[in-house]
C-alpha positions in Angstrom: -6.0 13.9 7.1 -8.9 13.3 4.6 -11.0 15.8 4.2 -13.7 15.5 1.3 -17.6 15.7 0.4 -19.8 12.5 1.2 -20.5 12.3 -2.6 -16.7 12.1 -2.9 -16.1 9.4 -0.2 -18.9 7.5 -1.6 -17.1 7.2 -5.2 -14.0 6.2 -3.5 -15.1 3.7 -1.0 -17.5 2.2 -4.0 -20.4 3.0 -2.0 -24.6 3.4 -2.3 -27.2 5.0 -1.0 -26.7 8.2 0.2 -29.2 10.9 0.7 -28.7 13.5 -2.1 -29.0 16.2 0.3 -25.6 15.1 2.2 -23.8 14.8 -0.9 -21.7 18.2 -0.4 -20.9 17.7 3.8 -17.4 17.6 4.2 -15.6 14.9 6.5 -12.2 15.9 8.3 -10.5 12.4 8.9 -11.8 8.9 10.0 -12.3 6.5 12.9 -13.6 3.3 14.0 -13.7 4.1 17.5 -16.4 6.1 18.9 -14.1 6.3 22.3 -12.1 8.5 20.2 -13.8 9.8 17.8 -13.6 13.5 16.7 -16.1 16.3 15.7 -16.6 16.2 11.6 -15.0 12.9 11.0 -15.9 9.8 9.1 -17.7 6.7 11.7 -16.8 3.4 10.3 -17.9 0.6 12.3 -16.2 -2.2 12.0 -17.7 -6.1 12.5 -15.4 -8.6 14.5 -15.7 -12.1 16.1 -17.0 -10.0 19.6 -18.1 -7.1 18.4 -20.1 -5.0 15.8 -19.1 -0.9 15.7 -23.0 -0.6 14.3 -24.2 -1.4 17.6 -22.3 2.4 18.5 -23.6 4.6 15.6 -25.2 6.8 18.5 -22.4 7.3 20.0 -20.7 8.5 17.2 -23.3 10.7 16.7 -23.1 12.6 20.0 -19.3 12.7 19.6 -19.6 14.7 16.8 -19.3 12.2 13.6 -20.7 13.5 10.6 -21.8 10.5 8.5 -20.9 6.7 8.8 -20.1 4.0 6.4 -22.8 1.2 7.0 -22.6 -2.7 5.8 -26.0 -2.9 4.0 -26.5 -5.7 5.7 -26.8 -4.1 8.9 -30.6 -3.0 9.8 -30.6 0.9 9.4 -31.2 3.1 12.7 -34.3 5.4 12.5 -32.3 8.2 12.4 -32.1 11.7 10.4 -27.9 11.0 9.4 -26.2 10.4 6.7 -25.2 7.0 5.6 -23.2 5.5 2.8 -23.8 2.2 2.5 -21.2 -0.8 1.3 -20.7 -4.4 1.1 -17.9 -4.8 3.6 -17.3 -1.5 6.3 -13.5 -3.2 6.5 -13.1 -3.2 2.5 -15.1 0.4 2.1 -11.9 1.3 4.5 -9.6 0.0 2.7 -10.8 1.0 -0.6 -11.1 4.6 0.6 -7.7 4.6 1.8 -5.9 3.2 -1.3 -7.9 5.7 -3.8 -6.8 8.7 -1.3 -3.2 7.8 -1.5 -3.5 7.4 -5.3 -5.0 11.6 -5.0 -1.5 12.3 -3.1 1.9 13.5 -4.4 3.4 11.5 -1.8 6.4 9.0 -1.9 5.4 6.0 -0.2 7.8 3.2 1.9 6.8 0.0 2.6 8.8 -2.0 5.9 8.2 -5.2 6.7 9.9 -8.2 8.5 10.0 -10.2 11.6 12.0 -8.0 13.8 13.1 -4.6 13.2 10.8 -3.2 11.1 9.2 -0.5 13.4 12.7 0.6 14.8 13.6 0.7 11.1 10.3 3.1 10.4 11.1 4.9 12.9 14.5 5.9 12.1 14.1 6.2 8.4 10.7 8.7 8.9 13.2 10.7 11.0 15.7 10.8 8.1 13.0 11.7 5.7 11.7 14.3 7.7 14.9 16.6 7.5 14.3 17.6 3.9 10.9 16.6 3.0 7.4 16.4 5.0 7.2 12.8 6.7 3.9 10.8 7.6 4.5 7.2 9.6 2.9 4.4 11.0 1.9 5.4 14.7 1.5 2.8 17.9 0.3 -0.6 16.2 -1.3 0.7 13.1 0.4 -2.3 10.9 -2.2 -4.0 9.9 -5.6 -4.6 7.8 -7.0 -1.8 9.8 -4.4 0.2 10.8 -2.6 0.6 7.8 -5.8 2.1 6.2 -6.0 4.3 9.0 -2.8 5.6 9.0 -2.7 6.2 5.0 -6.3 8.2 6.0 -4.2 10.3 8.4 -1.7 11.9 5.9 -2.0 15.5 5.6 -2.7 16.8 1.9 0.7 17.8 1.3 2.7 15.3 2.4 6.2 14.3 0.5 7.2 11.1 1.9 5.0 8.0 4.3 6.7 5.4 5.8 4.2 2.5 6.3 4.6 -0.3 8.2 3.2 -3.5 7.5 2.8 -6.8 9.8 0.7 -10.2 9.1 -0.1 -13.1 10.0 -0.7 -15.1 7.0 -0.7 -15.7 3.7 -2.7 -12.7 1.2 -2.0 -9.9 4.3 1.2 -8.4 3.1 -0.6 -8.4 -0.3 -3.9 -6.3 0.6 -1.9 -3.6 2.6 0.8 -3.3 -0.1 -2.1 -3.0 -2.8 -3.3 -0.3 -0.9 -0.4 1.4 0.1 1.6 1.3 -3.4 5.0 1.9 -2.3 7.5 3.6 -4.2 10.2 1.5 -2.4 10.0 -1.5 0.0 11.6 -2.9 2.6 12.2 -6.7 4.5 14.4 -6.0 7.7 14.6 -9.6 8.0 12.8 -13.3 8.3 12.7 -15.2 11.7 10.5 -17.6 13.5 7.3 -15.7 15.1 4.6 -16.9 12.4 5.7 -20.7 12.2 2.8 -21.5 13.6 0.5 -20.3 11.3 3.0 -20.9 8.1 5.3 -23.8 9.1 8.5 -22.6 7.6 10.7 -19.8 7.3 10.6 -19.7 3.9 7.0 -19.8 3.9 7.4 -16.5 6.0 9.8 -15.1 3.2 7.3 -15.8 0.9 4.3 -13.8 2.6 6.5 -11.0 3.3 7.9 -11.0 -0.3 4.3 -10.2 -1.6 4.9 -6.7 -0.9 6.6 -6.5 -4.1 3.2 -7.0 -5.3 2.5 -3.6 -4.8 5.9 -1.9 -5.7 6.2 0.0 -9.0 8.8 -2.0 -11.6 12.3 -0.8 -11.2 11.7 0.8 -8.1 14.4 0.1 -5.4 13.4 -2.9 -3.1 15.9 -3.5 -0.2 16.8 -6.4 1.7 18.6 -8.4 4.6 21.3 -9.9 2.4 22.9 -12.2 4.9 20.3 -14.8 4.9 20.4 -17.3 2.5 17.2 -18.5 2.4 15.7 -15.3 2.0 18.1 -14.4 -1.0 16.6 -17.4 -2.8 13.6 -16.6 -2.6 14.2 -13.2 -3.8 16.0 -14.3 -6.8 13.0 -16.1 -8.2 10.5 -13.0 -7.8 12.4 -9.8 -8.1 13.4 -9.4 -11.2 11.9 -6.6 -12.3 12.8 -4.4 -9.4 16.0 -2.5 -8.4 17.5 -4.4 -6.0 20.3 -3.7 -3.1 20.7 -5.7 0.2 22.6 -4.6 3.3 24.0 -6.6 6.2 27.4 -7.4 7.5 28.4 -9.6 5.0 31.1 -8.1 2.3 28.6 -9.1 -1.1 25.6 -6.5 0.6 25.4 -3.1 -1.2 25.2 -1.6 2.3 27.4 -2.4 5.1 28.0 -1.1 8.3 31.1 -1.2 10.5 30.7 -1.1 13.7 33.3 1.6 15.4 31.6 1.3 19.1 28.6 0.0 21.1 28.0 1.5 24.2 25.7 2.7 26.9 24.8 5.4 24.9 24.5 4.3 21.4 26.5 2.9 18.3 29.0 4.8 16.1 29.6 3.4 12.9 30.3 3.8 8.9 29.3 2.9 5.9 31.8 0.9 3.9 30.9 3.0 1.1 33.0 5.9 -0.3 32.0 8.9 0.9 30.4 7.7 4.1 30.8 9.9 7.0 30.6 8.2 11.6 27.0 8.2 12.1 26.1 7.8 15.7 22.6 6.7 16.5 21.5 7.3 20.3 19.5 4.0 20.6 20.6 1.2 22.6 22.4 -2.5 20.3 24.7 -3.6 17.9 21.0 -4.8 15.9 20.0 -0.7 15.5 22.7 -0.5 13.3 21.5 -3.0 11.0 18.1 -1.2 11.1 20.0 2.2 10.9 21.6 0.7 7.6 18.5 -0.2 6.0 17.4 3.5 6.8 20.2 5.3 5.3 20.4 2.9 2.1 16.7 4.4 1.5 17.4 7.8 2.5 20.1 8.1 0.5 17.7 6.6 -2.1 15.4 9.6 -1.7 18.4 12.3 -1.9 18.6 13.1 2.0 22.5 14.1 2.5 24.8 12.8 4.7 24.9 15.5 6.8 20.9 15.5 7.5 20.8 11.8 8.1 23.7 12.5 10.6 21.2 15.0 11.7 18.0 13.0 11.8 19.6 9.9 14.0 20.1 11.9 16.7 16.5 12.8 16.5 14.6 9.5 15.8 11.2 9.7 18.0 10.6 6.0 18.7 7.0 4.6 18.3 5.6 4.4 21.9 
């Protein structure tokens, strides 16, 4: 997790006002939730339609919070703590998060899509984690909060994150990926759960697609490839990235064949030279889609065949 002096988080969440005689206390991690809240760690109260995390600064204090981020808007307890003060708690998160992850040696992967993409995370941070030191998304952590959060939680020495990313509209996908900077990225798929808010599926394609706004050029960016739509919609704004799909269709770089489908998981190959049975213990012919899309970035980062045999039998699934 984060650990740093105030006067460092100050600089990195673009924040005033704090006391010079704070400057060298040292936060270990962040939360927003004084129910959870640990000794040493970083309040940031949050503002929503029913609720303002200001109105709690006490009880972060007696929970053992060391300083808090405070909108300046906010009127200023009477009390002897310190206090950085910003324009926006929500963007002083988010700021602090993305100028931590640009501190880290770490390899980031961006997943997003209408289905799949947490059973993806999970299996690919397993994967990951047999050669190198993995970070992922935890519970619901996918979004404008949550994906701050979890980039705040990485340990110092971590090699590889695997960050999920979920929205609702328009300009969401955008933010998190701006934050997160991925090294590669990932769309598991486009369906129908945010018509309502974007009327059409390729109005979905093209929210998720900002996530590219965020990815490095000529870094690999991966795709469902047996959808149509969202292939034309990649064509127009992907140029200047590496790009493979996977699906079942014969044109998709990555390609599984099904062997069986049972009660106790899916066998299948890779129609790639090379490609060894990989059984993965989790239940439906759609986890070896999601499976696919995991190996085609493990393979990516250098994990053998042999540890990503190893790691799908060991995927921990995101409760």
């Amino acid at each position: 997790m984060i650990r740093r002096s105030l006067k460092e988080i100050q600089k990195m969440c673009n924040g005033f006002g704090l006391k010079k005689e704070y400057e060298d206390l040292i936060i270990e991690g962040v939360s927003t939730d004084t129910r959870t809240i640990k000794e040493s760690q970083l309040f940031i109260p949050l503002i929503g339609e029913n609720f303002n995390g200001h109105k709690f600064l006490e009880n972060a204090i007696k929970s053992g919070a060391r300083a808090a981020l405070w909108n300046k808007d906010e009127p200023i307890e009477d009390l002897d703590f310190p206090l950085i003060l910003v324009d926006d708690t929500l963007k002083g998160l988010q700021d602090l998060a993305k100028a931590y992850r640009e501190e880290l040696n770490v390899k980031v992967i961006g997943i997003t899509g209408s289905n799949g993409k947490t059973s993806t995370k999970d299996i690919l941070a397993s994967l990951l984690s047999t050669q190198y030191k993995t970070h992922k998304t935890t519970g619901n952590y996918n979004n404008q909060i949550g994906v701050p959060l979890t980039i705040l939680a990485m340990d110092e020495d971590t090699e590889m994150a695997v960050i999920e990313m979920g929205m609702d509209n328009f300009g969401q996908i955008e933010r998190l990926t701006n934050i997160a900077k991925p090294d590669a990225a990932v769309i598991t798929n486009i369906g129908e759960a945010h018509l309502d808010d974007l009327k059409t599926r390729e109005n979905i394609a093209k929210a998720k697609l900002e996530i590219l706004k965020g990815l490095k050029p000529q870094n690999l960016f991966l795709y469902y490839g047996d959808d149509s739509m969202l292939k034309r919609e990649v064509e127009s704004v992907a140029a200047d990235f590496d790009v493979k799909t996977f699906g079942r269709e014969n044109t998709n770089d990555y390609q599984p064949e099904v062997i069986f489908v049972n009660e106790t998981g899916d066998s299948f190959y890779l129609k790639k030279p090379g490609s060894p049975e990989f059984f993965l213990p989790m239940l439906g012919e759609h986890q070896v889609l999601n499976a696919t899309a995991a190996i085609a970035i493990a393979r990516y980062f250098g994990i053998s065949y042999e540890n990503i045999k190893k790691g799908l039998l060991n995927v921990e699934k995101t409760g």
